[in-house]
N, C-alpha and C positions, 0 to 999 in steps of 0.2 A: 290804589292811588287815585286822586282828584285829577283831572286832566280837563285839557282842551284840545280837542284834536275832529277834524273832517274826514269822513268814514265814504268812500264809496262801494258802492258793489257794480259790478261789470259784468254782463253776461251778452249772449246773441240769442235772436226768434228767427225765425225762418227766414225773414226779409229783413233785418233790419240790428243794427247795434245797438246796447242798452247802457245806461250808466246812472245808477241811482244814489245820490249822496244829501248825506245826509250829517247835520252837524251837534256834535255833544258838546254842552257846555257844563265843566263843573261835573263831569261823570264820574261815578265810582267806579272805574275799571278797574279788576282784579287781574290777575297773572295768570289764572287759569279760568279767565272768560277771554282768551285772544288761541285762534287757531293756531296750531304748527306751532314754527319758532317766532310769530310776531311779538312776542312780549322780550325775549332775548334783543332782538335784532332793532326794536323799541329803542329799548334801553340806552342804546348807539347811536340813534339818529336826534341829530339835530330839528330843529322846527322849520318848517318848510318842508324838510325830507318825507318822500314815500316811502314806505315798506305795502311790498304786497305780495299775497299766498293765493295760489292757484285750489280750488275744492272740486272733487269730484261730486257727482249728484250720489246724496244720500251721506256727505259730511257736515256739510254748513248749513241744511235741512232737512227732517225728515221726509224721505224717497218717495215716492211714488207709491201709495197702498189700496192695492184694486178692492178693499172691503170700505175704502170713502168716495165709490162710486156707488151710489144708490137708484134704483129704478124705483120710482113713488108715483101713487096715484095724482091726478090733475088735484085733487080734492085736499090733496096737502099742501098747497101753493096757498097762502092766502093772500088771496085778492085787495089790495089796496089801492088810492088814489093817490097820484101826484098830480100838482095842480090842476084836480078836475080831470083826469084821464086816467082810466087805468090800467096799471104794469101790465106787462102780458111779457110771460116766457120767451124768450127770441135766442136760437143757437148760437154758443161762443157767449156772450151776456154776462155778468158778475151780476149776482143779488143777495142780499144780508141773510143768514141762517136764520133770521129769528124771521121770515118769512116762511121756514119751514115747518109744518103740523104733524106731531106724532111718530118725529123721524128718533129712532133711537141715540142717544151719544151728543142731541142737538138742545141744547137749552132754550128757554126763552131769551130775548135780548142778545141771544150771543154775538160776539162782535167780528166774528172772521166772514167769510161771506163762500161763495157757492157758485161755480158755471154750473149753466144750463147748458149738455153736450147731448142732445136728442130732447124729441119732442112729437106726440101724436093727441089725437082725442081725449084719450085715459088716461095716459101717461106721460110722465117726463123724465128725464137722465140729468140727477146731480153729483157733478163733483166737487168731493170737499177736500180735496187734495188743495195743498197750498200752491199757487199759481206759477212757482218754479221748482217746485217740486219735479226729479230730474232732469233739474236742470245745470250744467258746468257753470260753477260760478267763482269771478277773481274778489277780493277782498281788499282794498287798497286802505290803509290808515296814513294820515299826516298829522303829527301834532302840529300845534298852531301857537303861537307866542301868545295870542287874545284874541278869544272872538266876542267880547262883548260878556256878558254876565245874565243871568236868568234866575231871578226872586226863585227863594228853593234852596234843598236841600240838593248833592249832585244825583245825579238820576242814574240808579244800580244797572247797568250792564249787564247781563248773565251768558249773552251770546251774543256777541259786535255782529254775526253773519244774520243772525234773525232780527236781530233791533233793525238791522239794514232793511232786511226784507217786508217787516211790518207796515200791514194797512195797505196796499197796493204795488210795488213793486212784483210786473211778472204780468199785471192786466193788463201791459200792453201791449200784448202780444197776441195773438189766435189761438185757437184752440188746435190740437195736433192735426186733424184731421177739417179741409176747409177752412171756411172766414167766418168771423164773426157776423150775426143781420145786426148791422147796425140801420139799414136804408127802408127796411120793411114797413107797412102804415107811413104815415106823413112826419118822419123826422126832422121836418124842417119848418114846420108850422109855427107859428109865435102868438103869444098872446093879443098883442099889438099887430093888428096885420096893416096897417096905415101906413100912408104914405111916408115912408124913412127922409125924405125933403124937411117935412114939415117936424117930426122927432128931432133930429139933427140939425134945424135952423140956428138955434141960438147956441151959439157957441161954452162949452164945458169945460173953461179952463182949471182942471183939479188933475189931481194923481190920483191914478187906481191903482199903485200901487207903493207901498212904504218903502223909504231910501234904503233899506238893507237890501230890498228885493230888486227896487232899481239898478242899484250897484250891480246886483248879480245877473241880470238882462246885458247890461252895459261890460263884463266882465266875458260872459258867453259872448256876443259879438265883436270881440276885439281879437279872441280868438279865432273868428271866422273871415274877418276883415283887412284888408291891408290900405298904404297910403296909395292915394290918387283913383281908388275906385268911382265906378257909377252904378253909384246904391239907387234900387226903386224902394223908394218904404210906404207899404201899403196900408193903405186904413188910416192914414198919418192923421196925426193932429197937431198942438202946439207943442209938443216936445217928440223928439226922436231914438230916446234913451241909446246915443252913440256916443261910444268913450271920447273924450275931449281928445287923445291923444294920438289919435289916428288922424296925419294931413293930409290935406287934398280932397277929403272925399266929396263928391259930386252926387248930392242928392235931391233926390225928385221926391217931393211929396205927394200922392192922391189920396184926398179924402173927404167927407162931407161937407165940413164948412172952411168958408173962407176965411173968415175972421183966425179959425185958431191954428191955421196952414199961414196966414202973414204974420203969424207969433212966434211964429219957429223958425231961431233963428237957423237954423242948421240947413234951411231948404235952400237951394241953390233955383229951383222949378215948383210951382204948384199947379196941381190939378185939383180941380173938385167934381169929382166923376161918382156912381152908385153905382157900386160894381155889382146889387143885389138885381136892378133894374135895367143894367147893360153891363155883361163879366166880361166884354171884351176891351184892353186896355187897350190907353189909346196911342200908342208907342210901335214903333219897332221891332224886325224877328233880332234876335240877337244884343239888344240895345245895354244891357247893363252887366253889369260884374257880379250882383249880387240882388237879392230882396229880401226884404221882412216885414215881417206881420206881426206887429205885438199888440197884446192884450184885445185882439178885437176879431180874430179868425171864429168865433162863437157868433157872429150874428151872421154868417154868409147863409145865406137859400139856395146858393146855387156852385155851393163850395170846389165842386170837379171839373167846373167850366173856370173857376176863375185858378185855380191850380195849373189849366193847362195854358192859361195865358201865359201864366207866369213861367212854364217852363220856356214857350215863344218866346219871351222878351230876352231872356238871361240866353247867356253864353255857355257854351259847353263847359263845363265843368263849375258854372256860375252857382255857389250856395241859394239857397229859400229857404230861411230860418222861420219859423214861425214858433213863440212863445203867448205863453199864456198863464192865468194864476185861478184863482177859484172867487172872481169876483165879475161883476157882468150888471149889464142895467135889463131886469128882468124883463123890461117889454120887448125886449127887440131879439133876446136870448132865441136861438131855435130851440124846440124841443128834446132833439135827442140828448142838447148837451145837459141839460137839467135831468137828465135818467142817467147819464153814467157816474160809477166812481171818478174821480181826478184823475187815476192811473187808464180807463179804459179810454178817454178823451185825449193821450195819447194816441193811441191805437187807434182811433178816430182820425184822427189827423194823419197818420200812418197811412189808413185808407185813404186818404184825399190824395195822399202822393202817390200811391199806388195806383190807383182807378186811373191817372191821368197818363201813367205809363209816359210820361216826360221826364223822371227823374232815377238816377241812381244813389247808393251810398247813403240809403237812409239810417237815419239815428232819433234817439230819443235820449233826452236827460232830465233829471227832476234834483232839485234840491230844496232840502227842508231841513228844519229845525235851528234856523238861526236866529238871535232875539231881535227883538223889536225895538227898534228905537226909542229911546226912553220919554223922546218929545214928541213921539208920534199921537194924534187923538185918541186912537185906539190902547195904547199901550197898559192901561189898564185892564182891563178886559180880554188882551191878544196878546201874552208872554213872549208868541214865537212870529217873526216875519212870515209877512206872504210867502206860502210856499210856490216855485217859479218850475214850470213843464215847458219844454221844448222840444221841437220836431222839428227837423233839416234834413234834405238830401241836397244833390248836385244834378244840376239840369243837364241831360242826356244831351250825344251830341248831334240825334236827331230827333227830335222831339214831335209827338204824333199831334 
């Protein structure tokens, strides 16, 4: 059958809950490409309805196989440049197979990718195990009355649990053993090291991100949000992507410029503070109900001081939502984040709420593959919306 339907997959990492979804449109799903009894119990449900099947590790992916752990010399790594720097192996780390020399079973170009789990002089430890590879994972399908349409023939399904899992899902997590180096050499270096006053002067009234993805920002916070709060929203500019339908809410705006902070209309407060230049806000312990960060948590230098503000300012059990998408103004980008996958930049983020030990109840969620606006600029060239990452926990009720 042709369908429309929103696919998540659900799992847990050590520290944190996972939900990855992901949207088909016009897909060929077959009856024996749906685990269990989801194609039965399908068949039943109305649009809007979930169905969802619980998988033991080693159903909805191939298990764990200690022969795609490989020990290879340093000399099989090959050495490449990103902008002018180059890769260097770091524990916990994802990097593409086709970085790999001489390794049996590994093609050139191949497109799955590879932790780095050890590392010395000579040698290094890869695993080419899939990054939830045993892992318990839930399957949740909803058909959908329309989500819009995608030039194309429908796109063949063979395993709804792997389509899920495809391309990142599972990197944002740690490796079983320790953390990830994501902090090692100067990950926080920018090409632009200038004064962020004088970048940030003239005001940048544009979207960076297209209205499907908007919507889905604005979708996530309404679920996190209630009426009459006191939202801080960080890195603010002239829009606040807050669902029109939440009342009352009491929002503070900080962020670079003035002009695009008295454009929004949704700010109740403006600050124009540099939080890379001073992470200490200028508020109160306890002062808000909630905060968030979108599309701009990629240019912080000092991301673990300004994380613990934020736990200071919010209220025990106060969310910090922070989203993001895979777009950034290259000069002010920090380094690390132009070295990970999209999925590991969770996990990034992960780390910032962790390091600060101000938060509980973390989570991550990502969603992808739904179309692009037909009047978008891009929409030629970009079939599918920005895909949108998110990272939240709930501020501790004593916060270090």
């Amino acid at each position: 059958m042709n369908a429309k339907f929103e696919a998540a997959l659900r799992w847990r990492s050590r520290h944190a809950s996972h939900c990855d979804r992901r949207y088909f449109a016009a897909a060929d799903l077959r009856r024996h490409d749906l685990p269990g009894d989801l194609a039965e119990r399908l068949a039943h449900c109305a649009a809007g309805e979930t169905v969802s099947i619980e998988m033991k590790p080693g159903e909805a992916l191939p298990d764990i196989d200690a022969r795609l752990r490989r020990s290879l010399r340093s000399e099989q790594f090959k050495r490449v440049m990103l902008n002018g720097v180059p890769i260097e192996l770091r524990y916990g780390r994802f990097y593409p197979c086709s970085l790999l020399l001489g390794v049996p079973d590994v093609s050139p170009g191949e497109r799955r990718g590879f932790r780095c789990t050890g590392r010395d002089a000579d040698r290094f430890e890869a695993d080419l195990n899939h990054p939830l590879a045993g892992v318990p994972l839930t399957v949740e399908i909803t058909p959908l009355p329309d989500c819009g349409s995608v030039d194309g023939p429908g796109e063949p399904v063979r395993n709804i649990a792997a389509a899920l899992a495809d391309n990142g899902p599972g990197m944002q997590a740690p490796p079983a053993a320790g953390d990830t180096d994501f902090f090692s050499g100067n990950p926080f270096a920018r090409s632009d090291e200038g004064d962020d006053t004088l970048f940030y002067r003239a005001p940048r009234l544009v979207h960076h991100l297209d209205a499907t993805a908007i919507e889905r920002v604005r979708a996530l916070y309404g679920r996190l949000l209630v009426p009459g709060m006191a939202v801080l929203d960080l890195m603010s500019s002239w829009t606040s992507h807050l669902p029109s339908d939440i009342e009352g809410l009491r929002v503070t705006g900080l962020g670079m410029n003035r002009e695009e902070l008295e454009r929004n209309s949704r700010l109740a407060h403006r600050v124009v503070h540099d939080l890379n230049h001073d992470p200490v806000l200028p508020f109160g312990n306890a002062e808000f109900d909630a905060a968030l960060c979108t599309v701009s948590v990629e240019y912080l230098t000092r991301p673990s001081a300004v994380f613990r503000e934020a736990a200071r300012v919010l209220k025990p059990g106060a969310p910090f939502l922070v989203t993001f998408s895979e777009r950034w103004f290259p000069p002010k980008v920090v380094r690390i984040w132009t070295e990970l996958h999209p999925f590991e930049r969770m996990g990034l983020v992960l780390d910032y709420f962790r390091r600060c030990e101000g938060f509980t109840a973390l989570a991550s969620e990502s969603v992808r593959g739904l179309p692009r606006p037909p009047d978008d600029k891009y929409a030629r060239v970009m079939p599918f919306s920005d895909s949108i990452y998110a990272v939240w926990g709930l501020a501790a009720k004593n916060p270090v």
